[in-house]
Short mmCIF file of the C-alpha atoms (twelve columns), coordinates in Angstrom:
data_MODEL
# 
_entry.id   MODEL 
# 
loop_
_atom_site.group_PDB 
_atom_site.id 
_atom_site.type_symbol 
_atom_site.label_atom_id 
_atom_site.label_alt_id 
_atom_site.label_comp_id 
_atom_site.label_asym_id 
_atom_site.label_seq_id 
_atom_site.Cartn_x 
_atom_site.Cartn_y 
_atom_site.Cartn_z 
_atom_site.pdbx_PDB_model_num 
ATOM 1   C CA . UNK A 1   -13.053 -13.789 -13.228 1 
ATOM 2   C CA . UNK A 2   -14.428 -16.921 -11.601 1 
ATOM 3   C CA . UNK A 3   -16.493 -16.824 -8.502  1 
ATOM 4   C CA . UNK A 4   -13.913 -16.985 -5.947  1 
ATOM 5   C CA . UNK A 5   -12.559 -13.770 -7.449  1 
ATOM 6   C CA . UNK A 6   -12.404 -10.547 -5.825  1 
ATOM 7   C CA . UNK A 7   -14.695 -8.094  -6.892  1 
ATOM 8   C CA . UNK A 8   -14.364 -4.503  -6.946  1 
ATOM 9   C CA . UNK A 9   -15.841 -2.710  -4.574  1 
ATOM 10  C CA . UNK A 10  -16.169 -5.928  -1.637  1 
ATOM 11  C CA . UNK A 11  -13.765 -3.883  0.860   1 
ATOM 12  C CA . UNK A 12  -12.220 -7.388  0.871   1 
ATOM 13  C CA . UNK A 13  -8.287  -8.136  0.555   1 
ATOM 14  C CA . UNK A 14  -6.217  -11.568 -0.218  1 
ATOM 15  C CA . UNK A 15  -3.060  -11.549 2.249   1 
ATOM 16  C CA . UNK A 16  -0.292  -14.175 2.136   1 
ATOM 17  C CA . UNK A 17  0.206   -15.605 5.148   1 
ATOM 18  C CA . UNK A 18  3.920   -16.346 6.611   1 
ATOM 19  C CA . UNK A 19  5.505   -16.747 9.341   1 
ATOM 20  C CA . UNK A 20  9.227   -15.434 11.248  1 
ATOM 21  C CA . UNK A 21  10.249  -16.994 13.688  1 
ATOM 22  C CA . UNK A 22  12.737  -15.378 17.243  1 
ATOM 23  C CA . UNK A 23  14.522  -17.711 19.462  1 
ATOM 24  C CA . UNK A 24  13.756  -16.235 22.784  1 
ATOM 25  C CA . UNK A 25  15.942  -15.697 25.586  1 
ATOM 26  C CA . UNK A 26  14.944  -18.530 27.431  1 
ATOM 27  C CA . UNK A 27  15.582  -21.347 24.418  1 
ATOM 28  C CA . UNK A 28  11.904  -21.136 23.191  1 
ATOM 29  C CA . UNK A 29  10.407  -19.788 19.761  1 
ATOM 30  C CA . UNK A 30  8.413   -17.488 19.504  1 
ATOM 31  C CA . UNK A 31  6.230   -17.512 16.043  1 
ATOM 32  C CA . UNK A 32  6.089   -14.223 14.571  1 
ATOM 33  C CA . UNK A 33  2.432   -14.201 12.275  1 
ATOM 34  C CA . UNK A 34  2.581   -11.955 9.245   1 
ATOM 35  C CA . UNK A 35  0.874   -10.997 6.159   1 
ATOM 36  C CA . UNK A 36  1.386   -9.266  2.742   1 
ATOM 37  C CA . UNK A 37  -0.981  -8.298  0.101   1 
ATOM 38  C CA . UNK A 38  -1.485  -10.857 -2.794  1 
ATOM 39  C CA . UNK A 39  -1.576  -7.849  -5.416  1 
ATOM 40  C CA . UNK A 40  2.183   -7.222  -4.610  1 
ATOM 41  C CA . UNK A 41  3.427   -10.742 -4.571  1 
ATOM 42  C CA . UNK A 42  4.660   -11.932 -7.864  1 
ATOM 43  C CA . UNK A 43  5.611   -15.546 -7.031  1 
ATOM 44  C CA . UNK A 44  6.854   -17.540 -3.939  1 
ATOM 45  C CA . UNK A 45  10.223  -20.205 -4.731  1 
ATOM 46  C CA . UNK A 46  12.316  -22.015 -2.481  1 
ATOM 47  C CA . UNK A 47  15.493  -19.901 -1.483  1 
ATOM 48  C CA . UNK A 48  18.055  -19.885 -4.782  1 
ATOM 49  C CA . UNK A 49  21.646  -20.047 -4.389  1 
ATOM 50  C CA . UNK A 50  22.386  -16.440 -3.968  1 
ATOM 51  C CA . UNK A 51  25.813  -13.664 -4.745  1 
ATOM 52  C CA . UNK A 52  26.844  -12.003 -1.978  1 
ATOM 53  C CA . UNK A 53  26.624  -7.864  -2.525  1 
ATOM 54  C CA . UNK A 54  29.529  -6.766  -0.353  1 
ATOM 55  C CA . UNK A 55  29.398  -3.370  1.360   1 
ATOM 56  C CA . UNK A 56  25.807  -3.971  1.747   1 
ATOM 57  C CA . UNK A 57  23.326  -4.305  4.580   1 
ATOM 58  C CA . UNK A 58  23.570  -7.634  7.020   1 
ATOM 59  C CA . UNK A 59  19.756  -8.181  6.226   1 
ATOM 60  C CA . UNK A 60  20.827  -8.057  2.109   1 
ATOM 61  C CA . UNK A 61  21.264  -11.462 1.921   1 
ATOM 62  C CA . UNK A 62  22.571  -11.534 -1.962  1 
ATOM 63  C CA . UNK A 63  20.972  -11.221 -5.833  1 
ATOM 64  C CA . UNK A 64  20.255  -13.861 -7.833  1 
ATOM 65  C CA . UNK A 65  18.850  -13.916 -11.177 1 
ATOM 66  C CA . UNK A 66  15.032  -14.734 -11.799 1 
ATOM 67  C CA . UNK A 67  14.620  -15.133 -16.060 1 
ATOM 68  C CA . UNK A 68  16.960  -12.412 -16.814 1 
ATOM 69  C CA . UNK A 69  15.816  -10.024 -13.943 1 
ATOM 70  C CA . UNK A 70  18.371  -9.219  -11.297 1 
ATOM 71  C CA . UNK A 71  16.621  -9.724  -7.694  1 
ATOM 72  C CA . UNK A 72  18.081  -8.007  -4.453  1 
ATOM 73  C CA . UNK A 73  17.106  -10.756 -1.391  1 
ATOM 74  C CA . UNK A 74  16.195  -9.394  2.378   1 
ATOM 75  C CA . UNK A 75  15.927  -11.725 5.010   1 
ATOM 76  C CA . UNK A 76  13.102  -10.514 6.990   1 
ATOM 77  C CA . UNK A 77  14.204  -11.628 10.126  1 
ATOM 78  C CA . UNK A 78  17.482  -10.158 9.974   1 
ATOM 79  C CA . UNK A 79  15.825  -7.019  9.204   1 
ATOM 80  C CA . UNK A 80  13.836  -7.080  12.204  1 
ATOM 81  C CA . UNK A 81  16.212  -7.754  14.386  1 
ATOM 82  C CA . UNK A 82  15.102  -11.190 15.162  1 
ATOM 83  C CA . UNK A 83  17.280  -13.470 16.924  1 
ATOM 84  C CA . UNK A 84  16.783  -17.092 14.082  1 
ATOM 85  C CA . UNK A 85  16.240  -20.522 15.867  1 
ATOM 86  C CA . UNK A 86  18.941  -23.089 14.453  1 
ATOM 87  C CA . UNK A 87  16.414  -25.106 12.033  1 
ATOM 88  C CA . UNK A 88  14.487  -21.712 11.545  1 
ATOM 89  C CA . UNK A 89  15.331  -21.949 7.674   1 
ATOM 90  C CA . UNK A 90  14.625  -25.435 6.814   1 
ATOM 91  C CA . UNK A 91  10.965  -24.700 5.134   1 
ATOM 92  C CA . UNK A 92  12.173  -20.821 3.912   1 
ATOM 93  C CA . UNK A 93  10.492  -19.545 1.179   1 
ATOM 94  C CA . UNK A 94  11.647  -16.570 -0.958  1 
ATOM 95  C CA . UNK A 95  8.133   -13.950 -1.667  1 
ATOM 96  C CA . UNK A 96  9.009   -11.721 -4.868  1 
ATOM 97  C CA . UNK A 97  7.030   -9.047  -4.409  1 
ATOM 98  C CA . UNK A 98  6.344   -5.993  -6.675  1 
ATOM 99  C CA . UNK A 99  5.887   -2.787  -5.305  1 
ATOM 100 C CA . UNK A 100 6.387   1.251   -6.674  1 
ATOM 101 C CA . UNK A 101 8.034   -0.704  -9.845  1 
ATOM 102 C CA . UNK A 102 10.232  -2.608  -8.079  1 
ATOM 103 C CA . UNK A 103 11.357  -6.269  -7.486  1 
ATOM 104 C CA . UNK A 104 12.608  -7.431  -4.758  1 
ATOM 105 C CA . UNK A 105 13.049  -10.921 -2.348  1 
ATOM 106 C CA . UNK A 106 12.223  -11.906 1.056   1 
ATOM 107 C CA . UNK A 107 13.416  -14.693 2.748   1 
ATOM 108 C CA . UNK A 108 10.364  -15.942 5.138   1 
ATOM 109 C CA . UNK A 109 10.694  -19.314 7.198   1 
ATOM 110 C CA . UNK A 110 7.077   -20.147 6.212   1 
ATOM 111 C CA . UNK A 111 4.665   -19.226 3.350   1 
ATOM 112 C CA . UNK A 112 1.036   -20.891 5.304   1 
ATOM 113 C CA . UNK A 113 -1.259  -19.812 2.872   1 
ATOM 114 C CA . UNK A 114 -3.763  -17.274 1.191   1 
ATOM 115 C CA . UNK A 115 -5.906  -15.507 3.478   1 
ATOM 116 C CA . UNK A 116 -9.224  -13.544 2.383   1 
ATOM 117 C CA . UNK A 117 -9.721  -10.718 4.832   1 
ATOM 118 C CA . UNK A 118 -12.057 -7.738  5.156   1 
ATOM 119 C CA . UNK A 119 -10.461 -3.994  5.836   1 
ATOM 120 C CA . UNK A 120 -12.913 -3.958  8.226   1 
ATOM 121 C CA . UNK A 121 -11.170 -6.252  9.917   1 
ATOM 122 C CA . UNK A 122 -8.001  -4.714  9.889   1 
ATOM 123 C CA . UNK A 123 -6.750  -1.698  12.776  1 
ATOM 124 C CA . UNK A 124 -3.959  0.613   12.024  1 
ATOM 125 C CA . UNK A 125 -1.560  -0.631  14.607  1 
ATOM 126 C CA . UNK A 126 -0.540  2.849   16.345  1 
ATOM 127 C CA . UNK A 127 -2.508  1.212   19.082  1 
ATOM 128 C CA . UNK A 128 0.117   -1.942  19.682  1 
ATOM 129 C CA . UNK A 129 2.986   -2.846  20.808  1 
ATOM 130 C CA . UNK A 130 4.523   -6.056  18.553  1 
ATOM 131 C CA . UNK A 131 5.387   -8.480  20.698  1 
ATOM 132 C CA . UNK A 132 8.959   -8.788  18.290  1 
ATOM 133 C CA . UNK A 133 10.170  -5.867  18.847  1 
ATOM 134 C CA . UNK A 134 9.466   -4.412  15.525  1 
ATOM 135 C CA . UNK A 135 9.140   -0.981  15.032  1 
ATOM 136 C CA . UNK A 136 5.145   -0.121  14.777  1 
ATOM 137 C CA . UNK A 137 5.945   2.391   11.979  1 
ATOM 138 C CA . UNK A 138 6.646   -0.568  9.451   1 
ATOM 139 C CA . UNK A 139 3.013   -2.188  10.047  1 
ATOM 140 C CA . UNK A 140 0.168   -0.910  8.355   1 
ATOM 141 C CA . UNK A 141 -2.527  -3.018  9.609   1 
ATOM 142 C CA . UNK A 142 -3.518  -5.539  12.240  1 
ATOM 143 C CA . UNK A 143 -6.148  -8.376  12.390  1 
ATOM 144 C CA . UNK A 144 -7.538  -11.014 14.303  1 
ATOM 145 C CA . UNK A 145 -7.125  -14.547 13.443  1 
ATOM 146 C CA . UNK A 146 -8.134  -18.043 14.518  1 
ATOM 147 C CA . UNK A 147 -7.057  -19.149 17.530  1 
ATOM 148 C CA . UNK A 148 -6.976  -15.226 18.902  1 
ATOM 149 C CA . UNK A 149 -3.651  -14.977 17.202  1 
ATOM 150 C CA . UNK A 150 -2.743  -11.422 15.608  1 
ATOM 151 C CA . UNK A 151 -1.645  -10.836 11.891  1 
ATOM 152 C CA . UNK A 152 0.100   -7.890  11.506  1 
ATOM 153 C CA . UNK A 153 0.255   -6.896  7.872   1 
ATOM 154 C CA . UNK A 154 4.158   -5.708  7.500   1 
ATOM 155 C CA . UNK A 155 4.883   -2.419  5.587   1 
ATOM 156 C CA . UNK A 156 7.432   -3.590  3.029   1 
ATOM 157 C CA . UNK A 157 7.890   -0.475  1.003   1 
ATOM 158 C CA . UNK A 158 9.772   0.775   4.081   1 
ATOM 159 C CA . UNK A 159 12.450  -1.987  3.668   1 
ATOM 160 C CA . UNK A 160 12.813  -0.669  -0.293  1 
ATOM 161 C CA . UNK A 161 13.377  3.197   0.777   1 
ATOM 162 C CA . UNK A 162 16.314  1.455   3.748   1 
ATOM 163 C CA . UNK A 163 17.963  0.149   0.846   1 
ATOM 164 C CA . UNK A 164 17.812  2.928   -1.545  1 
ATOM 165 C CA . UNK A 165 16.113  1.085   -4.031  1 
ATOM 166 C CA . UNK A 166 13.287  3.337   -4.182  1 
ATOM 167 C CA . UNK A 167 12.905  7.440   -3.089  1 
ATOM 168 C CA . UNK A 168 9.303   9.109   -3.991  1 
ATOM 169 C CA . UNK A 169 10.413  11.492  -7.255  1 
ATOM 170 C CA . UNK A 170 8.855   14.636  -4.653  1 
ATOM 171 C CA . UNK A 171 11.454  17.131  -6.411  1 
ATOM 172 C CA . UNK A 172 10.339  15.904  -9.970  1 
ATOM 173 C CA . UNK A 173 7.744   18.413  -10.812 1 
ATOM 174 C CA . UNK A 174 7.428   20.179  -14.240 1 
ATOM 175 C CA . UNK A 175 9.162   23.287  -14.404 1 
ATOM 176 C CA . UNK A 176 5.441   24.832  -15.199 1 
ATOM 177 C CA . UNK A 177 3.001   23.142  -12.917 1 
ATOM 178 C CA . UNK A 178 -0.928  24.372  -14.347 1 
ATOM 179 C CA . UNK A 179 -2.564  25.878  -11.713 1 
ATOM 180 C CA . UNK A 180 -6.660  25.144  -10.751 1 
ATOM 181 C CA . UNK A 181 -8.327  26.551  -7.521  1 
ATOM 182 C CA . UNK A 182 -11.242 24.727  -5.428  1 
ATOM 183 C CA . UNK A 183 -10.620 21.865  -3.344  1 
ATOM 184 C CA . UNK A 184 -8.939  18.120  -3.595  1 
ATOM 185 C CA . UNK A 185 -9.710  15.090  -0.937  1 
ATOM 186 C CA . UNK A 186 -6.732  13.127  -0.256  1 
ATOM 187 C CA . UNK A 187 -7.348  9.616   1.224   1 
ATOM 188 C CA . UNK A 188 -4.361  7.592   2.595   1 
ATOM 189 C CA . UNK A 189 -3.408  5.907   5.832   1 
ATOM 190 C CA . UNK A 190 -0.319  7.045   5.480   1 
ATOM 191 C CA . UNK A 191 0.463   10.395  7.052   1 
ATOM 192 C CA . UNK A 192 4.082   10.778  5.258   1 
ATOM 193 C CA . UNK A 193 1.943   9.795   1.854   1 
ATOM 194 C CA . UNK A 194 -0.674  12.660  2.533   1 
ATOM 195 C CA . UNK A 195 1.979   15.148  3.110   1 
ATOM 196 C CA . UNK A 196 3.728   14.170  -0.468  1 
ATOM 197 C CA . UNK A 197 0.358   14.362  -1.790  1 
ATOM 198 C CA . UNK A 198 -1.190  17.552  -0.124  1 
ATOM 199 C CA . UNK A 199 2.438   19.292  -1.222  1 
ATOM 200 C CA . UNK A 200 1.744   18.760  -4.793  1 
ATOM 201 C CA . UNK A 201 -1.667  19.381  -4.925  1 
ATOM 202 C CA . UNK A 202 -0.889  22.959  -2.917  1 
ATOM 203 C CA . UNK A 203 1.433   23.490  -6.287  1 
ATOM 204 C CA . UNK A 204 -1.023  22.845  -8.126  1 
ATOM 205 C CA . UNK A 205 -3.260  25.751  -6.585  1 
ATOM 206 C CA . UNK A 206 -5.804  23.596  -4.526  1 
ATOM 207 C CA . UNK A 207 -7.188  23.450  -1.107  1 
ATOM 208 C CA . UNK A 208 -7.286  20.062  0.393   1 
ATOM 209 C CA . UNK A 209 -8.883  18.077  2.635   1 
ATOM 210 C CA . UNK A 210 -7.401  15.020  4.012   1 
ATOM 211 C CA . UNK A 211 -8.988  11.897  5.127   1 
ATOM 212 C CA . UNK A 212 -7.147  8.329   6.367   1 
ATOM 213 C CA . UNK A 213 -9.882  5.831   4.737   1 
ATOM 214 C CA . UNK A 214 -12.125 5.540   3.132   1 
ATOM 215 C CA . UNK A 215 -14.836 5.901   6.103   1 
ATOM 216 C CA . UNK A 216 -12.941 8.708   6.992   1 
ATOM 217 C CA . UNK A 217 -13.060 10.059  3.332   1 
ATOM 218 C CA . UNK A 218 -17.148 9.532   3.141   1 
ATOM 219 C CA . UNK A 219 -17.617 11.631  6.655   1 
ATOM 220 C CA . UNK A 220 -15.580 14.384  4.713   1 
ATOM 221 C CA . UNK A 221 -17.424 14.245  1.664   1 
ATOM 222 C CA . UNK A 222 -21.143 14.338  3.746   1 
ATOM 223 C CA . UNK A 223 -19.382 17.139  5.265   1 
ATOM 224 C CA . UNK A 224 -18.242 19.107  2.290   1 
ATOM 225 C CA . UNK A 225 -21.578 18.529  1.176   1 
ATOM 226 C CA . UNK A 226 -23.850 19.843  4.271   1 
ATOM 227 C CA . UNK A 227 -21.126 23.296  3.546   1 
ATOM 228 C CA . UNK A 228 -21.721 23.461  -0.409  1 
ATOM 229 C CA . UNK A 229 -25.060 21.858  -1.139  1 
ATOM 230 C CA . UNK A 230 -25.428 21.284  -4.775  1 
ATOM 231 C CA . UNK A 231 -22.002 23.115  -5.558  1 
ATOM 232 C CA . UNK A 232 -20.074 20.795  -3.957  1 
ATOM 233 C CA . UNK A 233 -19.236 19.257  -7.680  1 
ATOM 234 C CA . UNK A 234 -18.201 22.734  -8.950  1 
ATOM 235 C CA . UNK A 235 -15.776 23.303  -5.790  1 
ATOM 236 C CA . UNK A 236 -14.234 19.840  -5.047  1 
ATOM 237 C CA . UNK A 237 -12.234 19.385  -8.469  1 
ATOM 238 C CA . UNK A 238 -10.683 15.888  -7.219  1 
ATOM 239 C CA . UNK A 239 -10.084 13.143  -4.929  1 
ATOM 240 C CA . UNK A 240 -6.296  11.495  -5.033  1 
ATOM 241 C CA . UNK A 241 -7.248  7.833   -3.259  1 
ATOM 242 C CA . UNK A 242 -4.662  5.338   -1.753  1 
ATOM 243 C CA . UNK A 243 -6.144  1.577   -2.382  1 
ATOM 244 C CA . UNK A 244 -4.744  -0.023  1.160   1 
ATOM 245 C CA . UNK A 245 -6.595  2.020   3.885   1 
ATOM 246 C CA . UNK A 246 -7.838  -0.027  6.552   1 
ATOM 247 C CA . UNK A 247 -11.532 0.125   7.962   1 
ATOM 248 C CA . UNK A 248 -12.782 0.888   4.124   1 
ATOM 249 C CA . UNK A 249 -9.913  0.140   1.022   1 
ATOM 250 C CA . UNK A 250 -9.673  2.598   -1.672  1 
ATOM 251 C CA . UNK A 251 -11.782 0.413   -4.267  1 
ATOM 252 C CA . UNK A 252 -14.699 0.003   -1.689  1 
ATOM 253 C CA . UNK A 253 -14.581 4.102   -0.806  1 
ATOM 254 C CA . UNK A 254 -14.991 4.659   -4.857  1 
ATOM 255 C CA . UNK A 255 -17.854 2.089   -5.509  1 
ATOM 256 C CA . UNK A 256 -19.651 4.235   -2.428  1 
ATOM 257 C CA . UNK A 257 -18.767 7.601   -3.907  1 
ATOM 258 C CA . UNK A 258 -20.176 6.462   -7.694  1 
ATOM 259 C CA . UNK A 259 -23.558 5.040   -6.227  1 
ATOM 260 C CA . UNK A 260 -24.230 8.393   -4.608  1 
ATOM 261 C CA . UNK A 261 -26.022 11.063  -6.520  1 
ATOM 262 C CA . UNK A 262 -24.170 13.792  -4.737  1 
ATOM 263 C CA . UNK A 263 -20.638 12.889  -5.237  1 
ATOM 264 C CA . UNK A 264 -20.820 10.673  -7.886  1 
ATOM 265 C CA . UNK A 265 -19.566 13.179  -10.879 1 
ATOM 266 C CA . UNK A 266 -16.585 14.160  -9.106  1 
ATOM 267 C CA . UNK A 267 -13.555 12.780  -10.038 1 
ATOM 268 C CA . UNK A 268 -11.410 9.916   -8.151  1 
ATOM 269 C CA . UNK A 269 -7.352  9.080   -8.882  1 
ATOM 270 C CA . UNK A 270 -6.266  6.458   -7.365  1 
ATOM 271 C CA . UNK A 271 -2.595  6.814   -6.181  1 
ATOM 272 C CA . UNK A 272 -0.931  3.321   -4.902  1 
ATOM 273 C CA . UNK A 273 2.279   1.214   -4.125  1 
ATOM 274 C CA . UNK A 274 0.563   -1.836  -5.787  1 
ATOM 275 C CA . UNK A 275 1.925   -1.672  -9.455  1 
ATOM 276 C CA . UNK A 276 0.318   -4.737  -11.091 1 
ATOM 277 C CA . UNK A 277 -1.944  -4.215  -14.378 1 
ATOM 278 C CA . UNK A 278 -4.691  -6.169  -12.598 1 
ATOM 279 C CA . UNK A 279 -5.053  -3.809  -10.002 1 
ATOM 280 C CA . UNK A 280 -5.022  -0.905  -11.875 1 
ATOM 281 C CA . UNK A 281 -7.822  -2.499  -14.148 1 
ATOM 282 C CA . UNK A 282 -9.832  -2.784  -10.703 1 
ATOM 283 C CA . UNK A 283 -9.141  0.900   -10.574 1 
ATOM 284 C CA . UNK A 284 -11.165 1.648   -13.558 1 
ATOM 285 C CA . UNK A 285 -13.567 -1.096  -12.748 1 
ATOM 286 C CA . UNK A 286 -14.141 0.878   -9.898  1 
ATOM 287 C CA . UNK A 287 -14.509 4.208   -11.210 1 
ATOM 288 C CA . UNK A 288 -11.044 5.437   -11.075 1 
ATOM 289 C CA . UNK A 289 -10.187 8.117   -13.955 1 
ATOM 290 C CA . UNK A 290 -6.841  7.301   -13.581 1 
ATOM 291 C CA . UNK A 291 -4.606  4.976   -11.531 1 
ATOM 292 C CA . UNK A 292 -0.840  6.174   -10.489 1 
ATOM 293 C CA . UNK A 293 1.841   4.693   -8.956  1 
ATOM 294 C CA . UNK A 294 3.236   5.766   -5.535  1 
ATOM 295 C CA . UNK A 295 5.228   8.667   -6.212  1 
ATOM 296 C CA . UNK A 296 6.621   9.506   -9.348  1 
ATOM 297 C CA . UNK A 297 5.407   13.106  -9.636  1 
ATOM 298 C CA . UNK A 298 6.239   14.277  -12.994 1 
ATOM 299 C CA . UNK A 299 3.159   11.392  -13.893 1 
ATOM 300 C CA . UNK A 300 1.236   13.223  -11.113 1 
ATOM 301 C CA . UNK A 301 1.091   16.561  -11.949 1 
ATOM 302 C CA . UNK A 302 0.534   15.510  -15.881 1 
ATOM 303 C CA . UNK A 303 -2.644  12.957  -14.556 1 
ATOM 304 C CA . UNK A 304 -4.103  15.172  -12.268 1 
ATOM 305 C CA . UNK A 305 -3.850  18.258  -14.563 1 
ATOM 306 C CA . UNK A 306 -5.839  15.958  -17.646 1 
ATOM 307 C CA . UNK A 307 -8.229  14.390  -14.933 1 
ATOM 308 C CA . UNK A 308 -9.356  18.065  -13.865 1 
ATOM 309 C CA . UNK A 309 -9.391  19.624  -17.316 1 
ATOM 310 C CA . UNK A 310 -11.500 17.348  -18.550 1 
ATOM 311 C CA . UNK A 311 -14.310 17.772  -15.732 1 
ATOM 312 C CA . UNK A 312 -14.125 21.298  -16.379 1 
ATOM 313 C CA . UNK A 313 -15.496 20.944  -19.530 1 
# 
């Protein structure tokens, strides 16, 4: 890794930066500012020449074929309801992004460039209203940029499940699931994630505790700990960890919980959309015992079972 690497732990994130634009009401465009996480982005092109999927969405915009690998195409804007200005596509890119296993297109009128951010930096956006339009449900984060502009960081897994392309495996479990008792942590932003999560772990036989990020998730551990004192290791069994949080990313939480003499024997899973080997290397770097993919259970129940086993010894 050279210098201008990320390194594990930094609570820092790489975002591409790109742009949708609306045509307004009143003839002017509006310049929509938007952001994706590097990890999931396998490449950007210039939009291919594309076959039409009839019977399909209006925001499906065709397939095309990228070295042998059939590639659905969403236009963003059409999935957002956005209104296009005439010479809106002149400088559209296509971002192929990878994401729960799965490839897929976007059609963006601008790729600007690669932004280094901190999760610090970035507010869930239950707070806002977008100034499109858009649902606040499919953003995950919001930031500040130059110019007191606002980045919000768009949830793109949500435009995989509209399409069918991609359902969490929640009725996947073994037909025997082993059985533990004590407590998990579960860490994710995502409420509909922590459900999944909490489910499976409450089939599994344990008690959780839920936290949103990774600040969140160190408050709950000091807690846990001020309750159990030096049992705390023997009681809390394991912590499932999403990677994107804001305030404090999954990565940064773990480097925390391994420099501290009270937590630092108890075991951490990470559990995230991003499905590229280097992230799940940063995983491990990290302290991860194991790194799973977002939510393909009949893995989780095997990973979780091994992680906890093997800390019981």
């Amino acid at each position: 890794m050279d210098d201008n690497s990320l390194k594990v732990g930094s609570n820092e994130m790489e975002l591409v930066d790109f742009r949708i634009f609306k045509e307004e009401d009143d003839g002017s465009v509006y310049e929509g500012i938007y952001g994706i996480n590097v990890s999931k982005v396998r490449e950007i092109i210039r939009v291919p020449n594309l076959t039409e999927l009839p019977g399909t969405p209006e925001f499906i915009e065709g397939i095309f074929d990228l070295r042998e690998v059939v590639i659905p195409v969403v236009n963003l804007a059409k999935w957002m309801g956005v209104k296009e200005p005439e010479k809106a596509r002149e400088n559209a890119r296509v971002i192929i992004t990878e994401f729960n296993n799965v490839l897929i297109g976007f059609i963006v009128h601008e790729a600007k460039r690669i932004r280094r951010i901190s999760w610090s930096e970035i507010e869930p956006a239950n707070f806002m209203n977008s100034s499109d339009g858009l649902d606040t449900n499919k953003i995950t984060g919001v930031t500040k940029i130059e110019g007191d502009n606002v980045l919000l960081i768009l949830d793109l897994e949500s435009v995989v499940q509209d399409l069918g392309l991609y359902e969490p495996e929640t009725d996947a479990a073994p037909q025997e699931i082993e059985t533990f008792n004590g407590l998990a942590l579960v860490l994710d932003d995502s409420a509909t994630a922590r459900k999944i999560v909490k489910d499976a772990l409450q089939k599994m036989g344990f008690n959780v505790v839920e936290a949103k990020d990774g600040e969140e998730g160190l408050r709950k551990l000091d807690d846990l700990y001020n309750t159990y004192g030096e049992e705390l290791s023997q009681q809390l069994k394991i912590i499932i960890s999403d990677v994107e949080m804001p305030k404090m990313d999954g990565f940064h939480f773990a480097a925390n919980v391994k420099e501290d003499g009270r937590f630092n024997n108890i075991p951490i899973v990470f559990n995230s959309s991003i499905s590229d080997h280097f992230s799940e290397d940063r995983g491990l770097e990290a302290g991860g015992e194991a790194y799973l993919v977002k939510f393909q259970a009949s893995s989780f129940y095997d990973e979780v079972a091994r992680v906890v086993r093997r800390h019981m010894k």
